[in-house]
C-alpha positions in Angstrom: 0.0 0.0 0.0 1.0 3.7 -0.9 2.3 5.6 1.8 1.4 9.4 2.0 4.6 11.0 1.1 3.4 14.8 0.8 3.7 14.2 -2.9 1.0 16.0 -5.5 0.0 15.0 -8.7 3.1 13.0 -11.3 5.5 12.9 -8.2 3.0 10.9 -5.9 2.1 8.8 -8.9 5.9 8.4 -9.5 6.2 7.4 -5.7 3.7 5.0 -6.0 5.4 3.3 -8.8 8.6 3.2 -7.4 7.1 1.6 -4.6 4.7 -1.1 -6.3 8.4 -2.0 -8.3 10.1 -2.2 -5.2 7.7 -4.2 -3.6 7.6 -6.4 -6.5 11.4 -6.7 -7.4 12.6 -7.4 -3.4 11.0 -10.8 -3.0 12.2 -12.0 -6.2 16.1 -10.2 -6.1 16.1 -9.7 -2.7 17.6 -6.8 -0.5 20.7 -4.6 -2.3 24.2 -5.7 -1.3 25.9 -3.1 0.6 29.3 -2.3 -0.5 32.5 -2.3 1.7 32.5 1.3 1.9 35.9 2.6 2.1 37.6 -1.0 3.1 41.4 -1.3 1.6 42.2 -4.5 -0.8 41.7 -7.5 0.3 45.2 -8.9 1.6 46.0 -12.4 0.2 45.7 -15.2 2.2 48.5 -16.9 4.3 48.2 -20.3 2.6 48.3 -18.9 -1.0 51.9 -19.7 -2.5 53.8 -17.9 -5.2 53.6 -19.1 -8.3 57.2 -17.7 -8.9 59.4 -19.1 -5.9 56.7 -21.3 -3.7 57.1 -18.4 -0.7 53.1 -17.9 0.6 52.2 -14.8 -0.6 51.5 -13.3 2.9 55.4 -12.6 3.2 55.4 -10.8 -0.6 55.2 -7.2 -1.2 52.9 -6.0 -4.1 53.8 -2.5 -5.6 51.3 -0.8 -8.0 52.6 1.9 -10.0 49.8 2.8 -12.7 49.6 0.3 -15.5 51.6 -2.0 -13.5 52.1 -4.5 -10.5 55.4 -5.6 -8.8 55.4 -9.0 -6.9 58.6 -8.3 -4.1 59.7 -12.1 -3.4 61.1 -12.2 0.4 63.8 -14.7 -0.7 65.8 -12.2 -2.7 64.9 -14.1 -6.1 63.9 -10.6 -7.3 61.3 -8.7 -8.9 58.8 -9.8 -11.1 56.1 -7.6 -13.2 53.0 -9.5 -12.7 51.0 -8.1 -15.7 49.3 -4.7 -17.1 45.7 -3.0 -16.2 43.5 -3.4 -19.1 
């Protein structure tokens, strides 16, 4: 049922559309997902191993520097590019 939103005329029609929607769409898609506003990346987990040297990746250092990504391996073995943002 409409709720008396202090709407007139095309706006409370438009409110009571967006609310017969709504009410449609929810039990069917169910609730939006809410975002992880302002969390940093996710960190990789501890049992993850390096492709390149076997290390888990919790003990690597990833640089970004625009287009690109660095993998630091903590056994000296270097530094690798690890690709190019699309």
């Amino acid at each position: 049922m409409a709720r008396n939103t202090g709407h007139t005329g095309k706006q409370q029609l438009a409110a009571r559309a967006a609310e017969w929607l709504d009410d449609k769409l929810v039990p069917v898609l169910g609730p939006p997902p809410l975002g992880p506003y302002g969390a940093d990346d996710p960190q990789p987990e501890a049992h993850t191993s390096c492709p390149i040297c076997g290390e888990p990746l919790a003990q690597h250092r990833l640089e970004r520097d625009g287009e690109h990504s660095y993998l630091h391996c903590p056994n000296g073995s270097g530094v690798f590019e690890t690709g190019r943002a699309a």
